[in-house]
C-alpha atoms as an extended CHARMM CRD file, in Angstrom:
* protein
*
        93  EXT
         1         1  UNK       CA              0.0000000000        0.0000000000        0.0000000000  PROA      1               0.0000000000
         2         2  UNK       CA              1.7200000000        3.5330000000       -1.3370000000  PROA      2               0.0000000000
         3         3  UNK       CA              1.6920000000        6.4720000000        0.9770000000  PROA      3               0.0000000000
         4         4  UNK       CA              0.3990000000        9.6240000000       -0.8790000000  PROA      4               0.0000000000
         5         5  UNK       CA              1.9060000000       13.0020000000        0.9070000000  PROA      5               0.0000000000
         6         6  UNK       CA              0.0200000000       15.7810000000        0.1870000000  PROA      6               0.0000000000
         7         7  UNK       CA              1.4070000000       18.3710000000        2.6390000000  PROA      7               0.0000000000
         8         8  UNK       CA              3.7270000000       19.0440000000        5.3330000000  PROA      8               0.0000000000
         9         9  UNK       CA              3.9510000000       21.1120000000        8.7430000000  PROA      9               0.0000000000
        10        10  UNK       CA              6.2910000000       21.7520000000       11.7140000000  PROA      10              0.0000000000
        11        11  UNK       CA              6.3410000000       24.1810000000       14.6020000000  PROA      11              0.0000000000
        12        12  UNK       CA              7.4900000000       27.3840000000       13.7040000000  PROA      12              0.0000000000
        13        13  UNK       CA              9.4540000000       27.7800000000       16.1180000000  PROA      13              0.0000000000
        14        14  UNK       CA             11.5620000000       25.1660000000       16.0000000000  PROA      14              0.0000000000
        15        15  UNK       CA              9.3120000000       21.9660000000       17.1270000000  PROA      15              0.0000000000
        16        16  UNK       CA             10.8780000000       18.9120000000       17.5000000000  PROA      16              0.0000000000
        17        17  UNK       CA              7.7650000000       17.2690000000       15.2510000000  PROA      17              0.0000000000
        18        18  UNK       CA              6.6700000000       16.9400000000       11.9640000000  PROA      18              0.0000000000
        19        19  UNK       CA              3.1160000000       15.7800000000       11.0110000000  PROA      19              0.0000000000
        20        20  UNK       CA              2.4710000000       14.4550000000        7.0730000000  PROA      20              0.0000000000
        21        21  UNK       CA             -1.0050000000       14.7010000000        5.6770000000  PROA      21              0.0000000000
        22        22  UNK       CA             -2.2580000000       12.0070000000        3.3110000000  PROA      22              0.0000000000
        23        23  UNK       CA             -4.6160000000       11.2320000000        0.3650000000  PROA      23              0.0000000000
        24        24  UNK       CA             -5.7330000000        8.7360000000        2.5600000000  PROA      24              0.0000000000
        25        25  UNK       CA             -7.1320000000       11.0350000000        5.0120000000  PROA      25              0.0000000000
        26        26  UNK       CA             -4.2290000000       10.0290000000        7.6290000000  PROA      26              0.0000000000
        27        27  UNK       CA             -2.3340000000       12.5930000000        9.3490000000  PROA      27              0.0000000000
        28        28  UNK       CA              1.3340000000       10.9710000000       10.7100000000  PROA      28              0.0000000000
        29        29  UNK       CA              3.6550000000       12.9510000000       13.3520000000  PROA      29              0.0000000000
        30        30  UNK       CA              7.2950000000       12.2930000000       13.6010000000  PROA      30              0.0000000000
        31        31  UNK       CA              9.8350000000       13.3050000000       16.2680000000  PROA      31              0.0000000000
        32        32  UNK       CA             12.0560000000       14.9740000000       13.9440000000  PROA      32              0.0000000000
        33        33  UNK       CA             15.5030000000       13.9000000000       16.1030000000  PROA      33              0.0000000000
        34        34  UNK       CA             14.8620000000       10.2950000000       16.4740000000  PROA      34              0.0000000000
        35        35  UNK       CA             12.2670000000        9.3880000000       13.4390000000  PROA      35              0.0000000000
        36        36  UNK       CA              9.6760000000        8.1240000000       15.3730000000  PROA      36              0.0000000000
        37        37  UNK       CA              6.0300000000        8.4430000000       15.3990000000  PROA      37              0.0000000000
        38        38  UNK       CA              4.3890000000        9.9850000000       17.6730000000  PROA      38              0.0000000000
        39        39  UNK       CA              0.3380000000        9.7450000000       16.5550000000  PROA      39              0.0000000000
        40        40  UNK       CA             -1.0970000000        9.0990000000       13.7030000000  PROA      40              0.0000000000
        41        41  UNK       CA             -4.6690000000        9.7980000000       13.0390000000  PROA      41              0.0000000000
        42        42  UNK       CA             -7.2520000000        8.8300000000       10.8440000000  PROA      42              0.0000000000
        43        43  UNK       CA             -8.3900000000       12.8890000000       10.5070000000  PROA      43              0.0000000000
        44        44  UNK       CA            -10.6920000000       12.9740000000        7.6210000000  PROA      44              0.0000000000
        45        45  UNK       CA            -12.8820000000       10.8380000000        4.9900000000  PROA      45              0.0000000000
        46        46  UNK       CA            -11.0530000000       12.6940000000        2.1880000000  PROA      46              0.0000000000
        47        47  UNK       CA             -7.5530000000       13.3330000000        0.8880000000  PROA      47              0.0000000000
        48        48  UNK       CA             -5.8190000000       16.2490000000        3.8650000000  PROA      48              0.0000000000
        49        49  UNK       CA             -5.1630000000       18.9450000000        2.0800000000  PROA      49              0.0000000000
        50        50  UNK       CA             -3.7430000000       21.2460000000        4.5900000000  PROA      50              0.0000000000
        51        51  UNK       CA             -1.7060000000       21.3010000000        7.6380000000  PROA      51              0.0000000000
        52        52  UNK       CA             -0.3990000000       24.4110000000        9.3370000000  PROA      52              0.0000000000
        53        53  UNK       CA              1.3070000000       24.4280000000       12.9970000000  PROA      53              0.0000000000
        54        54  UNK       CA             -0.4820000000       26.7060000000       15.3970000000  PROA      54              0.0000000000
        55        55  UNK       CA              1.9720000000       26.3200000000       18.5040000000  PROA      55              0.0000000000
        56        56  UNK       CA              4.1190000000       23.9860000000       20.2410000000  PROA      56              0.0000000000
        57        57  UNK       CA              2.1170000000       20.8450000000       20.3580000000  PROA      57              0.0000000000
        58        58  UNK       CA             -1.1860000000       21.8890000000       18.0470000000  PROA      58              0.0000000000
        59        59  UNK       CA             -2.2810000000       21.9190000000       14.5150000000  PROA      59              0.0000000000
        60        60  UNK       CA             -4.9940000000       22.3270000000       12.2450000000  PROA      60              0.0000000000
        61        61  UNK       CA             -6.1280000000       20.2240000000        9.1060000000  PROA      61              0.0000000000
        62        62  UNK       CA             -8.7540000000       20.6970000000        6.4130000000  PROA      62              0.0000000000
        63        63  UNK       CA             -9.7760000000       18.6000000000        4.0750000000  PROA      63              0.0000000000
        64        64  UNK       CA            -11.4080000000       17.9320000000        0.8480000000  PROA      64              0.0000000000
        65        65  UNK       CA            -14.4460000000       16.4430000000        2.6760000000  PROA      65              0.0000000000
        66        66  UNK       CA            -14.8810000000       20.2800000000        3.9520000000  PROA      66              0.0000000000
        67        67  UNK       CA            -14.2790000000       20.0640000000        7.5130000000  PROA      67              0.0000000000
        68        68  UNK       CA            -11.2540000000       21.7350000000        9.6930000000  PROA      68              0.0000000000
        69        69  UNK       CA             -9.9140000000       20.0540000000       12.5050000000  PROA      69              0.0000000000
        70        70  UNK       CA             -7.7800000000       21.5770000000       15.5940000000  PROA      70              0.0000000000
        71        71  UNK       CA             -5.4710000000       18.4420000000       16.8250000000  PROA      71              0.0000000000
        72        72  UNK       CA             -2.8350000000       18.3670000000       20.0950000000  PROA      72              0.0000000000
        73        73  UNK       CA             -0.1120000000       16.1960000000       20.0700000000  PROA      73              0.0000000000
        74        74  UNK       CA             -0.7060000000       14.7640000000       23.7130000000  PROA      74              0.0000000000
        75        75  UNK       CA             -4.3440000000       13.8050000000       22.6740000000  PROA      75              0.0000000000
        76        76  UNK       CA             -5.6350000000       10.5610000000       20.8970000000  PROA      76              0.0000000000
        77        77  UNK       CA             -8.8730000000       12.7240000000       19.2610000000  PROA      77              0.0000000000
        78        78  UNK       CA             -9.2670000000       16.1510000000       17.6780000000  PROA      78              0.0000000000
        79        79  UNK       CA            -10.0860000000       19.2710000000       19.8240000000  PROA      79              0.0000000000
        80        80  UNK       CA            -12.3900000000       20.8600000000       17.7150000000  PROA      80              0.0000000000
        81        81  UNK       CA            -13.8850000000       20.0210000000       14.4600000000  PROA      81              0.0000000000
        82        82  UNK       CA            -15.5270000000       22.6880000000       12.3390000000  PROA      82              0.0000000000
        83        83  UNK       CA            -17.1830000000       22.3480000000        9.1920000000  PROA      83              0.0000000000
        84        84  UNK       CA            -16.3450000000       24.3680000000        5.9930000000  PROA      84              0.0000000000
        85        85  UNK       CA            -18.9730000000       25.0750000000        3.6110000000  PROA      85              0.0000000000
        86        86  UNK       CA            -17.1170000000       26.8580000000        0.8210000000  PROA      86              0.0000000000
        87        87  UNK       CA            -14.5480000000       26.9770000000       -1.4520000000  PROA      87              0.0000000000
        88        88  UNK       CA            -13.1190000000       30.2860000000       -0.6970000000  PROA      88              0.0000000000
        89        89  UNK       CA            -13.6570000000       29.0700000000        2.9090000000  PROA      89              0.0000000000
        90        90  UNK       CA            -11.4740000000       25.9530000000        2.2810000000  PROA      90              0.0000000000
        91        91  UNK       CA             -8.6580000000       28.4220000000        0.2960000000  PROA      91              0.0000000000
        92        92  UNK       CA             -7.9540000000       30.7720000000        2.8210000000  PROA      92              0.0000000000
        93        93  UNK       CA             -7.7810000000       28.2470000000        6.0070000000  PROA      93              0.0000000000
């Protein structure tokens, strides 16, 4: 089974992560020193078309199945999930 990357985020500011999205809908977070994952999460029902690092240990994801979804490292399930109901909505996230 191929992995299909569609996008890539870290921490600004230096994080010691780096979380892949998928066409699959997976989203997979590496320790960037040692090369081990940390989580990996089953985020949407669509391909994840966007990742951007919001602090330390957060990030958010959108999708083509038009929803946005704040994640935290430490936790197994998202923090919020919002739903996007345009186009221009899903470009500008």
């Amino acid at each position: 089974q191929s992995f299909n990357l569609t996008c890539i985020t870290t921490h600004c500011g230096g994080g010691d992560w780096v979380c892949v999205g998928s066409s699959s809908g997976h989203i997979h977070c590496f320790d960037r020193r040692q090369g081990k994952l940390l989580v990996c999460w089953k985020a949407h029902s669509k391909s994840v078309e966007y990742l951007k690092a919001v602090s330390c240990h957060r990030l958010i994801s959108a999708s083509g199945d038009k929803t946005a979804v704040l994640w935290d490292l430490s936790h197994s399930t998202p923090l919020k999930v919002s739903r996007i109901y345009s186009e221009f909505a899903m470009s500008v996230v």
